[in-house]
PQR file of N, CA, C, O and H, with PARSE charges and radii, in Angstrom:
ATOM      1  N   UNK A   1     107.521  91.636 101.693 -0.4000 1.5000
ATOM      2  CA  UNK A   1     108.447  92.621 101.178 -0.0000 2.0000
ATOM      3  C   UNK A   1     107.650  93.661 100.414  0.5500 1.7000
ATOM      4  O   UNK A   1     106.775  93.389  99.592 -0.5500 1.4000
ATOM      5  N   UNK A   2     108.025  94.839 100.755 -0.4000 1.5000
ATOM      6  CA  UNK A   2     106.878  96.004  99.841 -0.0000 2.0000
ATOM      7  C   UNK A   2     108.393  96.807  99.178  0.5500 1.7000
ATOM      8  O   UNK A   2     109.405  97.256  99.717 -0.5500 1.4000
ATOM      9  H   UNK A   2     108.735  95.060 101.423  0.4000 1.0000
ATOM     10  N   UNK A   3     107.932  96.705  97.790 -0.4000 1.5000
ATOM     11  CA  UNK A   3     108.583  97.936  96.895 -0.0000 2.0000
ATOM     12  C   UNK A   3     108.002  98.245  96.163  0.5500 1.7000
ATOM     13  O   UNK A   3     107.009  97.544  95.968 -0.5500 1.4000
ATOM     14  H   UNK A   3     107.110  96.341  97.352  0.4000 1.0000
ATOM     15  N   UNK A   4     108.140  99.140  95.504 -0.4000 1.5000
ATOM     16  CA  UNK A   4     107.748 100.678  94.276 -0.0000 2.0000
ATOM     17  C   UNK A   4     108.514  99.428  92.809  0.5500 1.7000
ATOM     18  O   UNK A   4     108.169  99.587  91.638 -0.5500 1.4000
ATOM     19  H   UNK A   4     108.947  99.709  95.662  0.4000 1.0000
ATOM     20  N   UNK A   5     109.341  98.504  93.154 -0.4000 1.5000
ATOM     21  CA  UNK A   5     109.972  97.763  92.022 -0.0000 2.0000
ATOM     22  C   UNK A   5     109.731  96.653  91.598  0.5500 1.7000
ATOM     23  O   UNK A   5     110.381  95.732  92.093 -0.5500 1.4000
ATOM     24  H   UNK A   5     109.622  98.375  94.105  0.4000 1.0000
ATOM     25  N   UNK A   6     108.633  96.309  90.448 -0.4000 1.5000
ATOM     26  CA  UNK A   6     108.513  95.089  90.204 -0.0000 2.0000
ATOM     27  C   UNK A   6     109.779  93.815  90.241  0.5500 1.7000
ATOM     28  O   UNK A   6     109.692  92.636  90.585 -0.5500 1.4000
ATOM     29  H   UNK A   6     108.105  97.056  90.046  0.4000 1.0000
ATOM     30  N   UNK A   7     110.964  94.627  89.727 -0.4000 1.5000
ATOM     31  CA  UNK A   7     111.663  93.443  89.553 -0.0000 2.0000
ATOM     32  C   UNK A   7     112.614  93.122  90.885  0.5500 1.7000
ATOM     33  O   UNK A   7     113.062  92.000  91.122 -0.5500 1.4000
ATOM     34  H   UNK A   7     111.035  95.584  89.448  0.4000 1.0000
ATOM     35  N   UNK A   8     112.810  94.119  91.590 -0.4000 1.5000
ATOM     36  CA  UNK A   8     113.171  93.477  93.069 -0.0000 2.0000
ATOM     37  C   UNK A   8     112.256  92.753  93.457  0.5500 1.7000
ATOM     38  O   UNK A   8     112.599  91.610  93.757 -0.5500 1.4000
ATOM     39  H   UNK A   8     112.447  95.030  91.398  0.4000 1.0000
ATOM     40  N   UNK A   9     110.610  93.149  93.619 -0.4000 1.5000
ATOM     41  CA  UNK A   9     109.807  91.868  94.276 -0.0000 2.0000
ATOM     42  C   UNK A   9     110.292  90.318  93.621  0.5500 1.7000
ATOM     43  O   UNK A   9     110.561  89.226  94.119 -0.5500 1.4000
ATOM     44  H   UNK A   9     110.331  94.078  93.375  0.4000 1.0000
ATOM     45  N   UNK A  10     110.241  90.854  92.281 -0.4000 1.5000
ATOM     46  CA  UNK A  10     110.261  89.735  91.543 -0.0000 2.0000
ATOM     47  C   UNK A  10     111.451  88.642  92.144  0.5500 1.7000
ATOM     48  O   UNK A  10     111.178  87.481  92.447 -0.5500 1.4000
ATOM     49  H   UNK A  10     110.022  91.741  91.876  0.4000 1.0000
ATOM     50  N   UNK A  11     112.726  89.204  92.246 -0.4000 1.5000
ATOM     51  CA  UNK A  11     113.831  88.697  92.572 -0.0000 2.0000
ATOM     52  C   UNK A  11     113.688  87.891  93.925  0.5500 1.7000
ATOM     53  O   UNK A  11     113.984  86.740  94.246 -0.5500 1.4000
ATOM     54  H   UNK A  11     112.948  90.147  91.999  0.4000 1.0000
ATOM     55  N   UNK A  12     113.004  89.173  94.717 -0.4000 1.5000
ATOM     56  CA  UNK A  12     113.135  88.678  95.902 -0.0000 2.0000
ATOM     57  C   UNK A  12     112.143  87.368  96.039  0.5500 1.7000
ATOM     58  O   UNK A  12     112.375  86.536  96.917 -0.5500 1.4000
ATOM     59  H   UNK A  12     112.764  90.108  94.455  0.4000 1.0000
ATOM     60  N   UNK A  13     111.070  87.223  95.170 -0.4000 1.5000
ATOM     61  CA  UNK A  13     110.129  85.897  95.078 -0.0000 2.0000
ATOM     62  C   UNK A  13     110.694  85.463  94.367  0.5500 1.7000
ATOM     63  O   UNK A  13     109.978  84.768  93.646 -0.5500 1.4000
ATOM     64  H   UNK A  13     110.882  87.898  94.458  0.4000 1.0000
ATOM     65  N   UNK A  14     111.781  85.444  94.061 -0.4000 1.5000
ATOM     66  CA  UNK A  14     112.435  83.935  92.799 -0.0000 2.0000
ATOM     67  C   UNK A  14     113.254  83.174  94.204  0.5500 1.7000
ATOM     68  O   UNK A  14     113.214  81.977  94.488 -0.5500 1.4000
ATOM     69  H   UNK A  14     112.363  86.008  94.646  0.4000 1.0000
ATOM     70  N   UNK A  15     113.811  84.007  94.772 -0.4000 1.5000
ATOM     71  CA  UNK A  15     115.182  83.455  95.996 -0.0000 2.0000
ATOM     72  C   UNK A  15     114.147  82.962  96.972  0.5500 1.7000
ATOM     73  O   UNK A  15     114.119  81.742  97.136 -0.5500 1.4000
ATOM     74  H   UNK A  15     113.844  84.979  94.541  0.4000 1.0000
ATOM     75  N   UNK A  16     113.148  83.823  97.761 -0.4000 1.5000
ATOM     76  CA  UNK A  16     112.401  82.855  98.730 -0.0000 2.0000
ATOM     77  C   UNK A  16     111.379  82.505  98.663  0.5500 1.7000
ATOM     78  O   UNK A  16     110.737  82.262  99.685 -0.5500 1.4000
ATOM     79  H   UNK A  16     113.170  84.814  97.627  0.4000 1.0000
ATOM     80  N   UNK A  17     110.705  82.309  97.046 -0.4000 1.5000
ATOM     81  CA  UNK A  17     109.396  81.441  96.900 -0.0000 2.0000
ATOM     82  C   UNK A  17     107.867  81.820  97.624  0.5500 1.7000
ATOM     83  O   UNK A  17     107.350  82.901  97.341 -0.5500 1.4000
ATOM     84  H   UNK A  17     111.226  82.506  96.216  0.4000 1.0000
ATOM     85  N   UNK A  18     107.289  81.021  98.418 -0.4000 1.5000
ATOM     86  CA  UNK A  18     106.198  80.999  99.429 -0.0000 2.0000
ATOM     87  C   UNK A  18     106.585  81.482 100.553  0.5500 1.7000
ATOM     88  O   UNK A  18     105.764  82.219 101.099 -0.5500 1.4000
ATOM     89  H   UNK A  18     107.708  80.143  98.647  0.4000 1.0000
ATOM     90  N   UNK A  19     107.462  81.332 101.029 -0.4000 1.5000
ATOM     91  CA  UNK A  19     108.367  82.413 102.414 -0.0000 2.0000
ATOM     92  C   UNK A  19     107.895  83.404 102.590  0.5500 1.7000
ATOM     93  O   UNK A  19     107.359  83.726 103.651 -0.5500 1.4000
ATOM     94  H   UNK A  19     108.130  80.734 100.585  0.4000 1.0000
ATOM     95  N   UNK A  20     108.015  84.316 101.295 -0.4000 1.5000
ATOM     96  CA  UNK A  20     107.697  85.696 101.063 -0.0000 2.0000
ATOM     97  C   UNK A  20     106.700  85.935 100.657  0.5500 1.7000
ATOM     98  O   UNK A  20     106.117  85.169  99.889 -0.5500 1.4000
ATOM     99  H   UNK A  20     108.450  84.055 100.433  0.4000 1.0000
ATOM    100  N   UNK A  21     106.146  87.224 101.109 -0.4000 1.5000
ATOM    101  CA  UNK A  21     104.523  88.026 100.383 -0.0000 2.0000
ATOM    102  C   UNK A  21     105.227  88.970  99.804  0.5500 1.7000
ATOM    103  O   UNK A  21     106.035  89.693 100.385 -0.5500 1.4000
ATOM    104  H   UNK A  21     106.620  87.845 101.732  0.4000 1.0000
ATOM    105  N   UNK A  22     104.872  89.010  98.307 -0.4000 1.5000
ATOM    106  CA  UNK A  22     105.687  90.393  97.941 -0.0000 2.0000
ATOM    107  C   UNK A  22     103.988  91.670  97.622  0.5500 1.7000
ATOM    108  O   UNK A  22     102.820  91.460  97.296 -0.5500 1.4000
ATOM    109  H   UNK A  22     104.215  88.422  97.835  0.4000 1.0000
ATOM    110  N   UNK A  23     104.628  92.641  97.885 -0.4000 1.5000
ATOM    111  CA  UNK A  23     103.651  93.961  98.222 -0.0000 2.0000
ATOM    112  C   UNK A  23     103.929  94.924  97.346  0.5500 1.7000
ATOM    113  O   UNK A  23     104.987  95.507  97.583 -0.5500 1.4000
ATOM    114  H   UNK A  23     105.577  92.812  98.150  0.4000 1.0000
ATOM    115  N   UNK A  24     103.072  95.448  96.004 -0.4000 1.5000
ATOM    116  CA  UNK A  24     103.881  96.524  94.965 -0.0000 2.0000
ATOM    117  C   UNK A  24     102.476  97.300  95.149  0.5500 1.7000
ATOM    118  O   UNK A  24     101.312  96.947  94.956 -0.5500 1.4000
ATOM    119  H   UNK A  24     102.213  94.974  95.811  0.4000 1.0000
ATOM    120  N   UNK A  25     103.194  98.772  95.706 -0.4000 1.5000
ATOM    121  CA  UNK A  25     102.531 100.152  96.539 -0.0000 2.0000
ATOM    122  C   UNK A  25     102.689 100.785  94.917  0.5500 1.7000
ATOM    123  O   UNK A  25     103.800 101.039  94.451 -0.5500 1.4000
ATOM    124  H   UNK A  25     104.139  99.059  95.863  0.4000 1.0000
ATOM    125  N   UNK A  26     101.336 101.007  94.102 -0.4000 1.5000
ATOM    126  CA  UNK A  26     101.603 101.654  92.929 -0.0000 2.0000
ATOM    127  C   UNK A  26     102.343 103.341  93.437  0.5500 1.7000
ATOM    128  O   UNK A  26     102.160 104.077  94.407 -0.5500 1.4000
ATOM    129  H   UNK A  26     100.434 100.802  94.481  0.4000 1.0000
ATOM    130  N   UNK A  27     103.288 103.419  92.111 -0.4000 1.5000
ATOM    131  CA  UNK A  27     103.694 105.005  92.869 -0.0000 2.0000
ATOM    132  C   UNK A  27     104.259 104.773  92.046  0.5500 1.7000
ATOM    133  O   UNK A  27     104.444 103.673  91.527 -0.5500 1.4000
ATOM    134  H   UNK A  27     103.436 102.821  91.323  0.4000 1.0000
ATOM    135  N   UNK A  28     104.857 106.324  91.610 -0.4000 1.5000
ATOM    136  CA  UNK A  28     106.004 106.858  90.932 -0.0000 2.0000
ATOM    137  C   UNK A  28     105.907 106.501  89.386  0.5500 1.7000
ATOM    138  O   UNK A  28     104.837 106.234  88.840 -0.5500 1.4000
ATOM    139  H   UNK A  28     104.707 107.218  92.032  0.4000 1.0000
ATOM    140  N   UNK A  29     107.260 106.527  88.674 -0.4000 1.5000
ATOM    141  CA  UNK A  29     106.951 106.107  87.032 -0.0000 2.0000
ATOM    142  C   UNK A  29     107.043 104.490  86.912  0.5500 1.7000
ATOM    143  O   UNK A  29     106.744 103.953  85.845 -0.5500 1.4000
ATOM    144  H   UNK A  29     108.129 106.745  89.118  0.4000 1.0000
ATOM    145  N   UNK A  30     107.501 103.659  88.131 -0.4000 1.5000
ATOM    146  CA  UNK A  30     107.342 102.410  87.681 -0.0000 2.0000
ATOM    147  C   UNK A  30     106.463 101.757  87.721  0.5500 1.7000
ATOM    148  O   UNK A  30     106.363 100.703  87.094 -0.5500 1.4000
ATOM    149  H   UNK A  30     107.744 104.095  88.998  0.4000 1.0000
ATOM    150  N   UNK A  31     105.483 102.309  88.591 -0.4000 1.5000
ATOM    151  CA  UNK A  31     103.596 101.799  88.304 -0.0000 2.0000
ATOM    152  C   UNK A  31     102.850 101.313  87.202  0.5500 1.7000
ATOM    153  O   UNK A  31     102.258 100.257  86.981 -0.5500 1.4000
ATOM    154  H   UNK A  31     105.565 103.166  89.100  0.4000 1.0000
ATOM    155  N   UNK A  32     103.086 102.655  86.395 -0.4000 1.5000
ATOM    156  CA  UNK A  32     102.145 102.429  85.218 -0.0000 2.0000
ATOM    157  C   UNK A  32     103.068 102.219  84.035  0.5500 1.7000
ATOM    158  O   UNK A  32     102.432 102.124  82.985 -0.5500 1.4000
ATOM    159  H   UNK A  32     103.568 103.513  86.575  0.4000 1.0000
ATOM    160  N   UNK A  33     104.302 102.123  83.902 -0.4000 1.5000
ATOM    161  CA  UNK A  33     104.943 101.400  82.539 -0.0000 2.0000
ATOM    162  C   UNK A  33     104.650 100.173  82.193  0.5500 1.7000
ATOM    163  O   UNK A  33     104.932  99.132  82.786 -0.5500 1.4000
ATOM    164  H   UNK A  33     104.820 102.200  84.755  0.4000 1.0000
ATOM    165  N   UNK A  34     104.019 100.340  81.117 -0.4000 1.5000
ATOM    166  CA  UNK A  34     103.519  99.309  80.406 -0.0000 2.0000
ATOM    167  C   UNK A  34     104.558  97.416  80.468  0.5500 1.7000
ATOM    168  O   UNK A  34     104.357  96.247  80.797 -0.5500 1.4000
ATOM    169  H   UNK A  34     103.790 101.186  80.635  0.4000 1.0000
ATOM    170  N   UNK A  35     105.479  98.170  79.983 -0.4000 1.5000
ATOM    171  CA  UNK A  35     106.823  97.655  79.884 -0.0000 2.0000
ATOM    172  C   UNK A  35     107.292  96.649  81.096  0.5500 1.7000
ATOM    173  O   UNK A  35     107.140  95.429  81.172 -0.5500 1.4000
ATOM    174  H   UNK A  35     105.642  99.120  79.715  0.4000 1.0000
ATOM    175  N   UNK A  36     107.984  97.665  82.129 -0.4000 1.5000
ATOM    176  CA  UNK A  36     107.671  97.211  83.069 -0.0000 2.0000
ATOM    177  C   UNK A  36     107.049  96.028  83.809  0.5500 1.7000
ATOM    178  O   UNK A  36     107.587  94.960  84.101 -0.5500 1.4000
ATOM    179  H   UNK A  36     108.108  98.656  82.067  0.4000 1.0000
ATOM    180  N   UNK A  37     105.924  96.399  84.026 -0.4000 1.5000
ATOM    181  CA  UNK A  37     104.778  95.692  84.112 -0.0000 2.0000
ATOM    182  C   UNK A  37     104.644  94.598  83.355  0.5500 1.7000
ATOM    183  O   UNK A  37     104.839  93.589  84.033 -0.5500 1.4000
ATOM    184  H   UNK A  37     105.486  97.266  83.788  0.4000 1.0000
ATOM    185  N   UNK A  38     104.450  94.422  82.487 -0.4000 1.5000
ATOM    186  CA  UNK A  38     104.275  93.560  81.489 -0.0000 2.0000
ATOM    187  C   UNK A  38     105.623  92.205  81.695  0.5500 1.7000
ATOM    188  O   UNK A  38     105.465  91.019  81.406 -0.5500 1.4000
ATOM    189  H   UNK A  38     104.293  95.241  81.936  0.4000 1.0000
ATOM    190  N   UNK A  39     106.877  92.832  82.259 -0.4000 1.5000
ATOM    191  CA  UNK A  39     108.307  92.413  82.080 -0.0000 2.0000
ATOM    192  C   UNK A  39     108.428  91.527  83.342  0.5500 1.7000
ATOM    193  O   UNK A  39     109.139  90.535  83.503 -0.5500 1.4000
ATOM    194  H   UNK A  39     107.005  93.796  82.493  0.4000 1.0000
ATOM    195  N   UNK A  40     107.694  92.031  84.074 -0.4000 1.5000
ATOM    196  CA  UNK A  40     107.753  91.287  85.869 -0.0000 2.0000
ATOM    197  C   UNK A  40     106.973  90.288  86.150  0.5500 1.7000
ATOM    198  O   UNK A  40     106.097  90.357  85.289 -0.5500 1.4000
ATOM    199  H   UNK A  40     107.116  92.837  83.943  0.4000 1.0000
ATOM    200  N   UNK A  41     106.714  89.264  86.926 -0.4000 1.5000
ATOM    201  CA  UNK A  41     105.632  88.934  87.416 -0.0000 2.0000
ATOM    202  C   UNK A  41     105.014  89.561  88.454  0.5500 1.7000
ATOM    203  O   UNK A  41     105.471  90.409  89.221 -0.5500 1.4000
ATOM    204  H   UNK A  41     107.426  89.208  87.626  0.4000 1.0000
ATOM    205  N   UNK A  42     103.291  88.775  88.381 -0.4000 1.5000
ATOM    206  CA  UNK A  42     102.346  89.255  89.247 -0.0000 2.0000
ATOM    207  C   UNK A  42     102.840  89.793  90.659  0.5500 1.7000
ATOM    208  O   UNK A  42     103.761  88.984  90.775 -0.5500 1.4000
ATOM    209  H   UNK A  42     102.919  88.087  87.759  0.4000 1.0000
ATOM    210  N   UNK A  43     102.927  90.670  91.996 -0.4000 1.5000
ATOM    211  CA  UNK A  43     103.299  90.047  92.671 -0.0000 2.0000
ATOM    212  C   UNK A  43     101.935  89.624  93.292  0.5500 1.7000
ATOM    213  O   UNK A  43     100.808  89.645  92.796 -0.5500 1.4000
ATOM    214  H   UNK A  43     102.178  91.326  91.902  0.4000 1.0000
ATOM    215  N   UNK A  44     102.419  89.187  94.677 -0.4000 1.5000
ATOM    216  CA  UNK A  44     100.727  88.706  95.803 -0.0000 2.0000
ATOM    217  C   UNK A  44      99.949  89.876  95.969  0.5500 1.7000
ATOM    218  O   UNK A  44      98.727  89.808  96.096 -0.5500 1.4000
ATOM    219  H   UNK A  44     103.334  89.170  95.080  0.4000 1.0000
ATOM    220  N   UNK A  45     100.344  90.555  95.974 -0.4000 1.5000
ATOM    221  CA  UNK A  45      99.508  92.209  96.501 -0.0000 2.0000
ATOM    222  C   UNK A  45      99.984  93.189  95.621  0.5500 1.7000
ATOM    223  O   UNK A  45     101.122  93.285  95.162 -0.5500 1.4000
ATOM    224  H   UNK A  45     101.338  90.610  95.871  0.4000 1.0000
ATOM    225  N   UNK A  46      98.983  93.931  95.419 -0.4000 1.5000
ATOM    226  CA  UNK A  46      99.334  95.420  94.684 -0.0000 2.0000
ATOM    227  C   UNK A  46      98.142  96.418  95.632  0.5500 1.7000
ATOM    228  O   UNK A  46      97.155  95.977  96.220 -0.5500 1.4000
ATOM    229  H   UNK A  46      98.058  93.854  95.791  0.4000 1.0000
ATOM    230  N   UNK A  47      98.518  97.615  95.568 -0.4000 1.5000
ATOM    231  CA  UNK A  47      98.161  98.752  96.391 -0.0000 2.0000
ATOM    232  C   UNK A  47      98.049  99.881  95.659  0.5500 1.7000
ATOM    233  O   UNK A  47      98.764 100.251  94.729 -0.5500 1.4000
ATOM    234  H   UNK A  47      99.320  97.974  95.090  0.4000 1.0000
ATOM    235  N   UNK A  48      97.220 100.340  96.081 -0.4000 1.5000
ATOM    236  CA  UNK A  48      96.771 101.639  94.881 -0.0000 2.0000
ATOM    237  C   UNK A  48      98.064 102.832  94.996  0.5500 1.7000
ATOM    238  O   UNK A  48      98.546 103.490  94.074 -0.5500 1.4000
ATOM    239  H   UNK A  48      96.639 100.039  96.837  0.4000 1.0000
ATOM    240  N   UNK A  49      98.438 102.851  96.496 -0.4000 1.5000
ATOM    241  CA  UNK A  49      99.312 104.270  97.017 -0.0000 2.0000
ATOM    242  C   UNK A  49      99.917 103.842  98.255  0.5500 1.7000
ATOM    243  O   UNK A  49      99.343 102.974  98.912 -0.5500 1.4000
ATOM    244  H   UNK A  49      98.046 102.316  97.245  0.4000 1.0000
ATOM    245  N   UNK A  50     101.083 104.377  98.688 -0.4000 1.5000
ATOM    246  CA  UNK A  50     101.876 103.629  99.743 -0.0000 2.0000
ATOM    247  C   UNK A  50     100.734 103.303 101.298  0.5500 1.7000
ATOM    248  O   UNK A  50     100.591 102.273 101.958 -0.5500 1.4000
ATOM    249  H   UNK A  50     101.550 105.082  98.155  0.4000 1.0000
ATOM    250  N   UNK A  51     100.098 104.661 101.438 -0.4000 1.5000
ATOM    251  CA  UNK A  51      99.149 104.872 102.738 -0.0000 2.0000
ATOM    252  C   UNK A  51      98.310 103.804 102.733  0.5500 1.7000
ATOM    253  O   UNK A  51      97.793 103.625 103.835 -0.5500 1.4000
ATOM    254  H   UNK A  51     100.214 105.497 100.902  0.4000 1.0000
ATOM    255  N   UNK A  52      97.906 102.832 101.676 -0.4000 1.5000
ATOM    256  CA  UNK A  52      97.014 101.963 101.970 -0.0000 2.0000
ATOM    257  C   UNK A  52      97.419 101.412 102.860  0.5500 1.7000
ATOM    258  O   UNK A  52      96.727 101.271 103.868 -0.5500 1.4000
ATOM    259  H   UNK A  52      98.327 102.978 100.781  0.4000 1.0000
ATOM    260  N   UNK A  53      98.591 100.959 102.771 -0.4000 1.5000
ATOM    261  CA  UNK A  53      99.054 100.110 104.106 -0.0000 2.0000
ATOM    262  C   UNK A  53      98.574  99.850 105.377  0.5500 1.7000
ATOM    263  O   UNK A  53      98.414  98.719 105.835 -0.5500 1.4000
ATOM    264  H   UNK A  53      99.153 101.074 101.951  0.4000 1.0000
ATOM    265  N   UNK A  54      98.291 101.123 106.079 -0.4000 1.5000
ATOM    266  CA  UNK A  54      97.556 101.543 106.849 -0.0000 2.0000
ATOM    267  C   UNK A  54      96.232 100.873 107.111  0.5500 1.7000
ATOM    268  O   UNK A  54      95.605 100.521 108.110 -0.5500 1.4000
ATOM    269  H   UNK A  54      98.421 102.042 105.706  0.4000 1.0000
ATOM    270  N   UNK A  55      96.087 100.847 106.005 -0.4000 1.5000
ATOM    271  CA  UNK A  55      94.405 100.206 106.165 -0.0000 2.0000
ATOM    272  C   UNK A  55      94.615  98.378 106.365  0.5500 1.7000
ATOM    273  O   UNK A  55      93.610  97.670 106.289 -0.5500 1.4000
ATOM    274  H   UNK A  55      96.596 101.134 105.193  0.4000 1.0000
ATOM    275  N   UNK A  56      95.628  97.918 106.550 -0.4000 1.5000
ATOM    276  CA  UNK A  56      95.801  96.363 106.834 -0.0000 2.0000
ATOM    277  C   UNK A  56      95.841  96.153 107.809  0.5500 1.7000
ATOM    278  O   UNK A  56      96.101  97.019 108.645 -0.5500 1.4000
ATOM    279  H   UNK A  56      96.444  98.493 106.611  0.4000 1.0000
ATOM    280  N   UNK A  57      95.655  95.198 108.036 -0.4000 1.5000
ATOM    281  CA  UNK A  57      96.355  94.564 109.235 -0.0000 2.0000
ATOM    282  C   UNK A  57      97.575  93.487 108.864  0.5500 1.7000
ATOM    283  O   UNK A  57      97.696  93.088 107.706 -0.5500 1.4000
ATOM    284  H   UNK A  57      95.444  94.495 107.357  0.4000 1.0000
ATOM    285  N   UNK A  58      98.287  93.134 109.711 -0.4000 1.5000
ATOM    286  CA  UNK A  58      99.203  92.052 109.280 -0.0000 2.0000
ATOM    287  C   UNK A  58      98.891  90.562 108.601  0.5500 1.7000
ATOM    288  O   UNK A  58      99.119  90.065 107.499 -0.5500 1.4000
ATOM    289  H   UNK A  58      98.188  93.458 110.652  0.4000 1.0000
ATOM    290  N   UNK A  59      98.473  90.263 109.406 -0.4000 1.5000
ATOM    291  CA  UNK A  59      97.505  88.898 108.746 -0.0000 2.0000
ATOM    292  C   UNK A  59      97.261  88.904 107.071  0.5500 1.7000
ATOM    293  O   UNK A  59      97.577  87.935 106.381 -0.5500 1.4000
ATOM    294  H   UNK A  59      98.288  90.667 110.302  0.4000 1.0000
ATOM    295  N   UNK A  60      96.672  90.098 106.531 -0.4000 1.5000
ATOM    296  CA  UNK A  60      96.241  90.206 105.435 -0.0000 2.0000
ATOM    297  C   UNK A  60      97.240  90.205 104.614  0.5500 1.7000
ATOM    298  O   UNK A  60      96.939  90.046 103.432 -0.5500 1.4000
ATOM    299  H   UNK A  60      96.415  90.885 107.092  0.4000 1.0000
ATOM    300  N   UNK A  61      98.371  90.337 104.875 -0.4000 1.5000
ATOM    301  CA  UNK A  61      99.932  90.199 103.977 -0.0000 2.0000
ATOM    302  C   UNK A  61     100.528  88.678 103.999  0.5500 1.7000
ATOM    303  O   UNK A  61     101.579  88.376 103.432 -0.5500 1.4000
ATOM    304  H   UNK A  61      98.616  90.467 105.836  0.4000 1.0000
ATOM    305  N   UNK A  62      99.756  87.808 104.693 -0.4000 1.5000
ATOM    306  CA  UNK A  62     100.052  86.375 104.276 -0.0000 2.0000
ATOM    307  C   UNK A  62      98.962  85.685 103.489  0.5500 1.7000
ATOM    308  O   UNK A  62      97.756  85.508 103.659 -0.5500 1.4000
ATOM    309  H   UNK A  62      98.903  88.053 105.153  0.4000 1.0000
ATOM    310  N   UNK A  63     100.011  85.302 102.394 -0.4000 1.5000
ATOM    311  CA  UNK A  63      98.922  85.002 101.399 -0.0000 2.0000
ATOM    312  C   UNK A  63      98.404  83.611 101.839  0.5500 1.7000
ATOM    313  O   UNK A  63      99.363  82.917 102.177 -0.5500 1.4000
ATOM    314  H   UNK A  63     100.991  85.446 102.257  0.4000 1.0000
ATOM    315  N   UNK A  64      96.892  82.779 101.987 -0.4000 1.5000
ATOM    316  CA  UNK A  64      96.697  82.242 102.549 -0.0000 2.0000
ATOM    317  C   UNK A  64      97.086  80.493 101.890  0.5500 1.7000
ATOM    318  O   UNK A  64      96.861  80.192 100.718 -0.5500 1.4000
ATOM    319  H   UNK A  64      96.113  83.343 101.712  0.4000 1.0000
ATOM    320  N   UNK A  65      97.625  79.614 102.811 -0.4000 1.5000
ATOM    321  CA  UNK A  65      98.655  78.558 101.716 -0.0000 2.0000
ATOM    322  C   UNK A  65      99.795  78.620 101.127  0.5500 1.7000
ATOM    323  O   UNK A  65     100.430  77.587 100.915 -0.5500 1.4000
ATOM    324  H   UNK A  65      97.808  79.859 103.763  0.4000 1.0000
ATOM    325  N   UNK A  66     100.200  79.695 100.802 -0.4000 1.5000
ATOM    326  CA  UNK A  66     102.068  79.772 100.523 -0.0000 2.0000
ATOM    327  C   UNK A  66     102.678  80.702 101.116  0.5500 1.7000
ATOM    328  O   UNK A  66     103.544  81.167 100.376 -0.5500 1.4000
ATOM    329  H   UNK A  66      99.684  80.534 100.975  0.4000 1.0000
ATOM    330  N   UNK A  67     102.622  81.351 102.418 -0.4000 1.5000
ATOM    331  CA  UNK A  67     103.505  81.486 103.060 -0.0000 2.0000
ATOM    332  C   UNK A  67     103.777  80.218 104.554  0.5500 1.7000
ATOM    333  O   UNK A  67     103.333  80.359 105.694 -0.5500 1.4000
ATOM    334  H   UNK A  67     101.919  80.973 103.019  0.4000 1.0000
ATOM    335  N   UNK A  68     104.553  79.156 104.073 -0.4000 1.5000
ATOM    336  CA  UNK A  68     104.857  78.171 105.318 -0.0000 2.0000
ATOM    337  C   UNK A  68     106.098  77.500 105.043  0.5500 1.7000
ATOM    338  O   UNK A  68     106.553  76.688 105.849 -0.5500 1.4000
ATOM    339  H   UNK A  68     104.913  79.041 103.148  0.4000 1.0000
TER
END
């Protein structure tokens, strides 16, 4: 799952656990709030800017051992 929102990832890794890779594409004002940030958990991936994406491949979005 990729969002700009810590606390949707967050949500969405509370409901499906290891299922899910959550993906936070730094951007916009919810990136760098301290607050924020601080308020959420980690997710599996963070990204400097949405285009990184690009530079993956799929594979690399399963985190290796908890997505099964």
């Amino acid at each position: 799952m990729i969002d700009d929102k810590l606390r949707i990832l967050a949500a969405i890794k509370q409901h499906w656990g290891a299922r899910v890779t959550t993906v936070f594409p730094r951007q916009g004002h919810y990136a760098f709030d301290p607050a924020i940030v601080a308020e959420n958990p980690k997710p599996d991936m963070t990204l400097e800017r949405i285009g990184d994406l690009r530079k993956h491949r799929r594979e690399e979005f399963i985190v290796p051992g908890k997505n099964k």
